[in-house]
C-alpha positions, 0 to 999 in steps of 0.5 A: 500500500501507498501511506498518505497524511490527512491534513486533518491529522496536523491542525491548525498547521497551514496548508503549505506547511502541511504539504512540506511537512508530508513529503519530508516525514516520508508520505507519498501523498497528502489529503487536503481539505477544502476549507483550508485549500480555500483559506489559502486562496482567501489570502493569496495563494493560486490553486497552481502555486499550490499543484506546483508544490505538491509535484515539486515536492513529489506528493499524490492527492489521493482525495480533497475533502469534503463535497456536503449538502448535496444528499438531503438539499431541498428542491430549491436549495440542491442547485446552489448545492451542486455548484458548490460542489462544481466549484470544489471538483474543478479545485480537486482537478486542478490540484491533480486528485483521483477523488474527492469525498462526498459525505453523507447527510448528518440525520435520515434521508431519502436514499433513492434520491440521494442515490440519483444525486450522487449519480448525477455528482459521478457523471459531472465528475467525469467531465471534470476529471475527479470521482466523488466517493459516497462516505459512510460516516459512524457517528451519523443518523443513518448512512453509517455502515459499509451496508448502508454506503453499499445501498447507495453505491447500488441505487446509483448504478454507476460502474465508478461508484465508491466509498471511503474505508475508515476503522473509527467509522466502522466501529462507530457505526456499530459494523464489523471488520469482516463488512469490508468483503462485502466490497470489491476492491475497486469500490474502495477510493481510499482506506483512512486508518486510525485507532480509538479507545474503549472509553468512551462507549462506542455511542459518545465518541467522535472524531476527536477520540481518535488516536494513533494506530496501535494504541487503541483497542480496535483489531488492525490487523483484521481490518488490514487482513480484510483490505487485502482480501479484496485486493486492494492496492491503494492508500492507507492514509492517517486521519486523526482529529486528536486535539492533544496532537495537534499542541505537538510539533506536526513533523513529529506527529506526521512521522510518528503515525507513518511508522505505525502504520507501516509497522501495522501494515507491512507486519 
């Protein structure tokens, strides 16, 4: 597998030495956000200036993160959603990602038309040159298993259809490891790793209880042992929200979570 950093891991640190921070710790891409891709523009920086550091620094952009508010907008409200969403694809495309992330709607939805939404974000992809992922996200009212990503993934009946892989997600949302044969591997846009504790109980926890791999109590290497039973090839990328490690010196959290995951994934 390819190991990415998820900016998200190293907040509040600036995106572009983030992207500096990410090449010299050892990762072969970075996964950026939108609202920090758009900071940066709000105070001068060019979606070129930024490609142009990522190739000179020799990093992927396995996804861009996050397209929201397209799954449960009003018929009124879902065609400035959808421009939205153009405007953050362009961004996607010029900065050279396969995927951009489309999270799910935080309460229950309608999944039919959530499907054909999200089959209508594929097709506009196509034309811009980057795939939307449909994430299942644990701690939300509905879309929360592998299961459940899969039934929109169905729905929508597109070939190129996707969703994103995470062990926090999996065990917040109350599914099981052995879910992820349910999927092929070219249905997995990329694999988030991480750990959690067992407290608090499953139900409280969000993203900001997330911890390094291996110092958590979720099994990784059944999580790894399921990737690779569907054959998957592709990024395993460090995504952490863990406030604690964001007061800590970025390079070093950066390098610390590239070791444990290689020393999980590569045992």
């Amino acid at each position: 597998m390819r190991y990415a950093l998820n900016a998200s891991t190293i907040r509040p640190t600036p995106l572009t030495r983030k992207i500096e921070i990410a090449a010299r710790a050892g990762y072969a891409g970075i996964e950026l956000w939108h609202d920090e891709i758009e900071a940066a523009l709000a105070v001068g920086s060019t979606l070129s200036d930024l490609r142009r550091q990522l190739d000179e620094s020799g990093l992927r952009v396995p996804t861009t993160i996050y397209l929201g508010g397209w799954f449960e907008a009003t018929p009124a409200t879902y065609p400035a959603a959808l421009e939205h969403c153009r405007r953050r694809m362009e961004h996607a495309a010029t900065l050279g990602a396969e995927f951009i992330i489309a999270s799910p709607p935080p309460d229950r939805a309608d999944y039919r038309l959530g499907a054909s939404r999200y089959a209508e974000l594929l097709s506009l992809g196509r034309q811009i040159g980057v795939r939307p992922s449909m994430e299942f996200l644990g701690f939300v009212g509905q879309l929360n298993t592998i299961e459940e990503a899969l039934s929109v993934l169905d729905l929508a009946g597109d070939p190129q259809g996707t969703t994103i892989l995470d062990p926090f997600h999996i065990y917040r949302g109350g599914g099981s490891m052995d879910s992820i044969l349910k999927l092929r591997a070219e249905q997995i846009a990329v694999s988030h790793f991480n750990d959690t504790p067992s407290t608090p109980s499953r139900e409280k926890q969000h993203d900001r209880d997330r911890v390094m791999p291996g110092e958590g109590h979720l099994d990784l290497p059944r999580y790894l042992r399921g990737l690779r039973q569907t054959g998957y090839q592709g990024w395993l990328s460090l995504e952490l929200f863990n406030e604690v490690l964001w007061q800590q010196d970025p390079l070093e959290v950066a390098r610390t979570g590239l070791d444990k995951m290689k020393s999980l994934a590569e045992a």
